[in-house]
N, C-alpha and C positions, 0 to 999 in steps of 0.2 A: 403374402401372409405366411407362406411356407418358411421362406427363409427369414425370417421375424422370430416364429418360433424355433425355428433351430438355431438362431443366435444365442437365445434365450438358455435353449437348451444348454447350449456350448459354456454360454459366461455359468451359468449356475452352477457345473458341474465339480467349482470346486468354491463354495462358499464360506462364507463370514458374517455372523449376526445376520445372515438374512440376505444379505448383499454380495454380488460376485467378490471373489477375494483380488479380480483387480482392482476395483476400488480400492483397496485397502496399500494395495501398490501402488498408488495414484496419490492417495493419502499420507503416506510416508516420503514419496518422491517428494512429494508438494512442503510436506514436514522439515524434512532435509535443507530444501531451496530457502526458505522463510527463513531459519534457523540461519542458514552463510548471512544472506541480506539484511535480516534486522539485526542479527549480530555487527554487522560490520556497520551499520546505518547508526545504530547509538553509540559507537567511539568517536563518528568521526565531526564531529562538531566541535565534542571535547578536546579530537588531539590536534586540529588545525588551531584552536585557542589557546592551547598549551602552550604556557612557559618552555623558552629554548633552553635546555638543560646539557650542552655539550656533554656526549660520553654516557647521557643516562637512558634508557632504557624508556624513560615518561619523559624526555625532551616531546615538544611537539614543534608546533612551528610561528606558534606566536601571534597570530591573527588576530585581528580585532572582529567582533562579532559580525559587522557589516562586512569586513572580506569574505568570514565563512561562512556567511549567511549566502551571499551572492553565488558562492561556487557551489553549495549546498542547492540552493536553488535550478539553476540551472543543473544538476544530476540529477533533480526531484522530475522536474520537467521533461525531459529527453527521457525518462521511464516511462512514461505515460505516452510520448508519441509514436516510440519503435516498436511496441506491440501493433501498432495499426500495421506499421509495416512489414514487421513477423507473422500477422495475422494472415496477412495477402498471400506474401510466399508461400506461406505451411498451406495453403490451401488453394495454389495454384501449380505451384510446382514439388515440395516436399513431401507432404503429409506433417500432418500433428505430429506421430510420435520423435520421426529425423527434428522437425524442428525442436522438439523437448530436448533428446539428447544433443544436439550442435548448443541449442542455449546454453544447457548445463556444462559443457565443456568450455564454452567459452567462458561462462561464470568464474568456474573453478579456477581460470588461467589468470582471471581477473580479481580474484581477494590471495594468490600466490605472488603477481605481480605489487598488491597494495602490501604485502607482509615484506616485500623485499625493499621498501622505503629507504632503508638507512641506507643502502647502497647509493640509492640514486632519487633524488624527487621523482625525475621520469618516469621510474617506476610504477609510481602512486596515481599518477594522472593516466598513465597506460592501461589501469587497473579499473579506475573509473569506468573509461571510454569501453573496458568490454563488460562490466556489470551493466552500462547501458544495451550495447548491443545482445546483451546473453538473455539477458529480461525479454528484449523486444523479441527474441524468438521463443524462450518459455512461458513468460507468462498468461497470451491467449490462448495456447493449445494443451494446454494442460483441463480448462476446463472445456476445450472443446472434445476432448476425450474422454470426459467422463458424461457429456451429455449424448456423443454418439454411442459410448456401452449402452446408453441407459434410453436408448432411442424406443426399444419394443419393450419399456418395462416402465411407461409415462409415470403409472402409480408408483413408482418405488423416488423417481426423481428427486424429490423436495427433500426424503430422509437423506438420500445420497449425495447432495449438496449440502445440507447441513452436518454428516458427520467428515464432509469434505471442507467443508470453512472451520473447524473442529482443529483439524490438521494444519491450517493456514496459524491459528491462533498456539498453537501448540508449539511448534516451531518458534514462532516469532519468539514468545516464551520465555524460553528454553536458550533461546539464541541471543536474547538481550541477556539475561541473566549470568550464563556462564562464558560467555566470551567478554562479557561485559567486569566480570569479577577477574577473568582470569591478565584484562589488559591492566584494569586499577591495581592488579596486587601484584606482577611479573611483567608487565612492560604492553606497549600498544603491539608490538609486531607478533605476539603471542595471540593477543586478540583475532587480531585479523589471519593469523595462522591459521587457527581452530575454527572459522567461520569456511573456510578453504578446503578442510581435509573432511569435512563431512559434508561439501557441496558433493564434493571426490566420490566419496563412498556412497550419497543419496543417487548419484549420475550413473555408479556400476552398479547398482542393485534395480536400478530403471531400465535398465540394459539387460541383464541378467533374466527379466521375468516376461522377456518376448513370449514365451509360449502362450503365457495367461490369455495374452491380448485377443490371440486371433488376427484378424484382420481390421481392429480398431484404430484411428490414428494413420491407417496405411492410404496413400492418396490412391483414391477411388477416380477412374474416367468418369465424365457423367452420361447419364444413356440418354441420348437423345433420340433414340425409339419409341421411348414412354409418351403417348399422347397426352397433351396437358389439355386440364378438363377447363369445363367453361368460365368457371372462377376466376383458373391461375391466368387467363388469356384477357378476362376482365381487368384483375391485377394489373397485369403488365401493360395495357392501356392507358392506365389510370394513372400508373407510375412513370411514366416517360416522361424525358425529362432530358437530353442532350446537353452536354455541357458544348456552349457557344467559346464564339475565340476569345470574348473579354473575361471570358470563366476562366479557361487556362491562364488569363495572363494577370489577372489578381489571385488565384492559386500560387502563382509563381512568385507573384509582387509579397506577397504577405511569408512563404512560407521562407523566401532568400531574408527578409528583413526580420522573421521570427528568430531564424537561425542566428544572422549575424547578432542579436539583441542579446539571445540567450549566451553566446561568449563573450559578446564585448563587458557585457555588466560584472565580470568578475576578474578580467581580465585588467579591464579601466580601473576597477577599483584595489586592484594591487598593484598600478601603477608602471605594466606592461606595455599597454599598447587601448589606445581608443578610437575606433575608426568615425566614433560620430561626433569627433571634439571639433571639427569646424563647424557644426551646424548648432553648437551651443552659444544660448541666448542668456541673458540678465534673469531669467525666470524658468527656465527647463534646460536641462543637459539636452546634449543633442542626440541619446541611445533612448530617452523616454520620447522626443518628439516624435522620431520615427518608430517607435515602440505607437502610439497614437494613432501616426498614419496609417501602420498597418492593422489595428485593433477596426479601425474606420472602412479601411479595405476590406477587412475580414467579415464584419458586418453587414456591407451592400453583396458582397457573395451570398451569405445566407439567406439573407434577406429574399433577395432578389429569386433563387432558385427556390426557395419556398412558396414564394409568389405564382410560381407558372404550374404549380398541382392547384388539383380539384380544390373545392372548399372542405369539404369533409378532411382529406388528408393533410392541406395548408394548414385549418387550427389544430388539428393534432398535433402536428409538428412543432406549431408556434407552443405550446404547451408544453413538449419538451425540453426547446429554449427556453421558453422562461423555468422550467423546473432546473434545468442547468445553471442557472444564472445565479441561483439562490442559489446554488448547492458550491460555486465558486467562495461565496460566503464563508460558509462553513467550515468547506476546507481551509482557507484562510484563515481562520481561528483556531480549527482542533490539530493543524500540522506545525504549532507551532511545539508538540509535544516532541519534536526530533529538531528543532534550532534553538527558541528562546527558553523552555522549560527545563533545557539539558542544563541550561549556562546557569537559571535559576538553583537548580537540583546542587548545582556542583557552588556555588559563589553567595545563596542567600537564604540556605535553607540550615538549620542546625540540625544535623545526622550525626552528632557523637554521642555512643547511648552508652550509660556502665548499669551496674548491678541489678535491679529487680527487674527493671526497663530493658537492658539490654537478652535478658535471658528470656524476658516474653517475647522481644523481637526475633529470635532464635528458634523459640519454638515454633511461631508463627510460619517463621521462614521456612523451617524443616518442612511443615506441613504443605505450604504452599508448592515446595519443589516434590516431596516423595511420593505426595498422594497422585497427582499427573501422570508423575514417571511411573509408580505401578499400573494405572490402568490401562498408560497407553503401553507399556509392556506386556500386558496380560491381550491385550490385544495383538500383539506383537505374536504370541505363543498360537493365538488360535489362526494365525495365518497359516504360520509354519505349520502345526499340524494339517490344516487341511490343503496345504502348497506343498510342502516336502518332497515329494515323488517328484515334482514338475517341475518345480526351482531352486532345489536345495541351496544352488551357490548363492542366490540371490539372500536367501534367506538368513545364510552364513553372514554375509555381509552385514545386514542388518543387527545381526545381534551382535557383533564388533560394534555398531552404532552404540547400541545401546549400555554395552558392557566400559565405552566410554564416558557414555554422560551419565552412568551409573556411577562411576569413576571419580568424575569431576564433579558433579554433584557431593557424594561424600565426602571430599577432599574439600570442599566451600565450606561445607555444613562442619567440621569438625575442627577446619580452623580458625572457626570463628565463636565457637563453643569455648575454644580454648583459652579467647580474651577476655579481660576484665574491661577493657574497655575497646570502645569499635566504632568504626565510622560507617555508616550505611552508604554503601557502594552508589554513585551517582545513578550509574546504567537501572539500578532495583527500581529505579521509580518506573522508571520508561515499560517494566513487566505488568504493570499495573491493569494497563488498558486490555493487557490482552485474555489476563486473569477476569476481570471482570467482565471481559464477552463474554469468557469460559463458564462462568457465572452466573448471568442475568438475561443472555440471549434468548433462553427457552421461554424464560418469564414472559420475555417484553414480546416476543413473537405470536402469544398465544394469545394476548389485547387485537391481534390484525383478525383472528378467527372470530371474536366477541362480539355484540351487537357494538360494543365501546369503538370499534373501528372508528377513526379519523379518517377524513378525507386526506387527499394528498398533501395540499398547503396546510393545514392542521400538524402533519406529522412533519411536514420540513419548519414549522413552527413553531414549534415543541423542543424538536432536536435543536434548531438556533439560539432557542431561550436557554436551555438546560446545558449549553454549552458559556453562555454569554454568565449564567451562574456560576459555575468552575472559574472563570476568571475574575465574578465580582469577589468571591471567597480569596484567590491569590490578592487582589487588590487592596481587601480591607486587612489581611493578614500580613501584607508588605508596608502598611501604613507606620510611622515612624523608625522604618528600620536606619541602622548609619554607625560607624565608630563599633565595628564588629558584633553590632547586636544582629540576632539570624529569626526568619520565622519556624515557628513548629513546623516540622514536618508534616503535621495533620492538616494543612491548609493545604499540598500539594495532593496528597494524599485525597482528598473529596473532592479535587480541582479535576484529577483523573476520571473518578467517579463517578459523577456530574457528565465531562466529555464522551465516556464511555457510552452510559444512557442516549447521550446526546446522538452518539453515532448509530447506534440499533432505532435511533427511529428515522436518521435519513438513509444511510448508507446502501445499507438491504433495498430499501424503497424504490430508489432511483431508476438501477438497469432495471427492474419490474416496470417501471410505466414505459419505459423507452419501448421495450419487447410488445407492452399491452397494446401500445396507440402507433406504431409504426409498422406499414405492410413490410411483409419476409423481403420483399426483395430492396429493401431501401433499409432495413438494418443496418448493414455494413457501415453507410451515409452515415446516418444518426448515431451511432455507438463509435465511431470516429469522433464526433462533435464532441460528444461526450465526453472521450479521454481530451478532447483538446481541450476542452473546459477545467477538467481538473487538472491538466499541466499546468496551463495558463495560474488556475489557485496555487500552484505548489510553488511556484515562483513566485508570485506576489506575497504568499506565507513568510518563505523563506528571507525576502527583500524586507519586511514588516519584523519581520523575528529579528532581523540584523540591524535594526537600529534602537535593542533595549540598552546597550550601553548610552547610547547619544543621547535620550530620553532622559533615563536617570541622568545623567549628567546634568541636563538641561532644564530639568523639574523635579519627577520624583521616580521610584520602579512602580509606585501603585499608578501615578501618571501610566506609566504602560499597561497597565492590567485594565486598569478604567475606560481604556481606550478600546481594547479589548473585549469589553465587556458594551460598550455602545453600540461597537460596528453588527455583531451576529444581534445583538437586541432588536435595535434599527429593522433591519433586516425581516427580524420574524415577525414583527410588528405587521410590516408592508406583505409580506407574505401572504398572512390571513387574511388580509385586506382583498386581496387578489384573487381569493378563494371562488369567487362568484363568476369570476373572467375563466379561472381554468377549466373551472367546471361547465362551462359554456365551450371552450373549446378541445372539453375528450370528445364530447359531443356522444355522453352515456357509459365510457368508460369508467371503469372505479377502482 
């Protein structure tokens, strides 16, 4: 209890709104990282589909939707699996905070590499493969850092994680926005420059503010003197569970055939190289058959090892599979905001605004980018003063950040004042979702505290429908388009809206019931499952996003929105349905 409170002591001693001010260095870290990543994440659909413009600057590389769909996929997916394995390390052999900064370096190395493109394609694929690896070491220790500051200060958590998801959305932003404007109006390798030089700068300012830390993040021996009381020896009874030798060897089977899946499918379909074309039939390529056999394999593993716990902890579990299961759904539908909504933004949407229309669009915008940037800069100011003595350089740095996107920002906003007529930048849509968290989050989170609480399948019910609405609105708004007629941009515009809502009521929910119905020492197990589910969705998204050209071709684009609009409906239909079963197996969780 003693050294609880001295921790306590120690982080307070230089605070922020109430909260250590390393949150707040946690906060802008996390700001910075989001900012590279979704910057770079919303050109790059656009510029693999890009017209080849020898010598220009917006040459891209010419793709049809299903190539960059495929390779977009497969980068979505491998984000989601290397933090399990970034997770292990930082926490067997690193600590959090080495694995924060080796991620951020590697990141940085990785949108430097994507900006040197025109040199060499090599470049661009070299670039990928380390925002994959950079991720898998930042992204799960950054909030394991903010949950160990915030270990002897339980009450303060929930704010601390909300003004930390705050920062996730800020970023994002910020970083669709202005790297986003800056590739549409000065070239892609500027884009992806400026996604790079403030990973840079987010990575020395994280570096910079060791003091703050203490000993947070720093890998701890564990004391195996402490006597574990009767509980945690009941636990670990309960939880046993050895993986046998046919465990290992469908581990093995599934995760060599996940891997080769997840390249062959973009590779085959650019016409490289296909390692599962002799196994192709009259009715399935031969990368989906064994894409099957392993989903089948992967299945009897879970299965089977859920099987050998207790009943109490087997339905729990089975409860979180099926919460997964739906939640593949979802993402399947709301990620097509970074493949097929990009291609729509940019090829079917009318964004050329002039006179009365344009100057509202103007103001709007001004407002949407100034009012952010002040508060999270006033925010910015109350670090520094109560950090200055401890981290001055860290702090320096910081306001170089912002004396940038102060920069870039005015420089968006006044040359676009300056037109009489203007096209709304493709990337502006994609800020939408993160605006309206910014927005409606507080709202919709405050319905979880009310008697109005929904059970679990209710709110993953809700969020499928209110998602599967966003796309009947594209649907019915895409209905006779053809011979350069475009829809209003107010159909994409509430399609986000709609998604947005849609994700505040699964999104949040999710890791919440994994934590609620899953004993501590089988975490690890289950929040694995977890990200493997929503790889698995980011890939199927991406594969489904990549065949809106074929579709229209072959029918209509409302044809794809329709489709769209059935799959998450379906879904939450069966959901609700379900409600009776899950709640039989939290077995009193809520």
């Amino acid at each position: 209890m003693a050294a609880e409170t001295a921790t306590k002591s120690d982080l307070f001693k230089s605070n922020v709104l109430g909260h250590p001010a390393g949150l707040f260095v946690l906060f802008f870290t996390e700001m910075w990282e989001r900012f590279s990543f979704y910057g770079m994440r919303v050109l790059l659909m656009q510029f693999l589909t890009a017209q080849v413009l020898f010598g220009s600057e917006f040459s891209g590389w010419g793709w049809s939707a299903e190539q960059a769909g495929a390779l977009y996929g497969t980068y979505a997916m491998l984000l989601y699996l290397t933090p399990i394995l970034g997770g292990v390390i930082a926490d067997k052999y690193i600590g959090s905070r080495w694995a924060v900064i080796i991620g951020a370096v590697i990141m940085t190395v990785g949108h430097a590499s994507m900006a040197a493109e025109g040199i060499s394609k090599i470049w661009f694929f070299v670039g990928l493969a380390c925002l994959v690896i950079g991720t898998g070491f930042f992204k799960p220790n950054m909030p394991s850092m903010l949950g160990e500051m915030y270990k002897a200060l339980p009450e303060k958590k929930d704010a601390a994680y909300t003004i930390f998801y705050m920062g996730v959305n800020s970023g994002a932003f910020f970083g669709m926005l202005l790297c986003g404007y800056l590739a549409e109006t000065k070239g892609w390798h500027y884009g992806f420059g400026l996604a790079g030089i403030f990973m840079l700068l987010g990575t020395i300012q994280f570096w910079l503010a060791k003091p703050l830390f203490g000993d947070v993040g720093v890998l701890k021996k564990e004391d195996t003197s402490v006597e574990k009381t009767a509980e945690q020896i009941k636990e670990e009874e309960e939880t046993k569970n050895p993986y046998t030798i046919v465990d290992y060897i469908l581990i093995g089977l599934v995760s060599v055939i996940g891997l080769l899946y997840a390249f062959n499918d973009p590779l085959s379909k650019n016409g490289v190289l296909d390692v599962f074309e002799t196994l192709d039939t009259p009715f399935l390529r031969g990368q989906n058959l064994m894409a099957i056999l392993a989903l089948v394999a992967f299945l009897y593993l879970v299965i089977s090892r859920i099987l050998r716990y207790g009943k109490v902890i087997r339905d729990r579990m089975f409860a979180v599979i099926l919460l997964a299961f739906f939640l593949m759904f979802f993402f399947m539908s709301f990620e097509q905001g970074a493949t097929s909504l990009v291609l729509v933004a940019r090829d079917y949407v009318d964004r050329t605004l002039e006179g009365t229309t344009l100057t509202i669009f103007n103001i709007i915008n001004t407002c949407l980018t100034i009012i952010p940037l002040m508060i999270i800069s006033w925010v910015l100011i109350l670090l520094a003063k109560a950090t200055w003595k401890k981290i001055a350089l860290s702090n320096v740095i910081l306001f170089i950040c912002f004396a940038g996107i102060w920069a870039m920002a005015i420089y968006m906003l006044r040359e676009e004042f300056l037109k009489d007529v203007s096209q709304i930048k493709v990337s502006w849509f994609s800020i939408l979702n993160s605006f309206f968290i910014i927005a409606l989050a507080s709202s919709v989170s405050k319905l979880w505290d009310s008697k109005y609480n929904p059970p679990a399948a209710f709110k993953y019910g809700i969020g499928l429908l209110l998602v599967a609405i966003g796309f009947l609105i594209l649907g019915l708004g895409s209905m006779g388009l053809g011979d350069g007629v475009k829809m209003s941009m107010i159909f994409l515009v509430l399609t986000y809206l709609f998604h947005t809502l849609g994700e505040l009521f699964i999104s949040p929910v999710g890791l919440s019931y994994v934590s609620k119905l899953v004993p501590a020492k089988m975490l690890a197990f289950m929040f694995g499952m977890w990200y493997l589910a929503l790889a698995i969705a980011q890939k199927f998204a991406a594969i489904l996003g990549g065949q809106i050209e074929n579709i229209k071709e072959e029918y209509s684009l409302s044809h794809f929105f329709f489709l769209f609009t059935l799959i998450p409906a379906a879904a939450a239909v069966l959901v609700m349905l379900v409600n009776p079963l899950l709640k039989k197996l939290m077995h009193g969780v809520r």
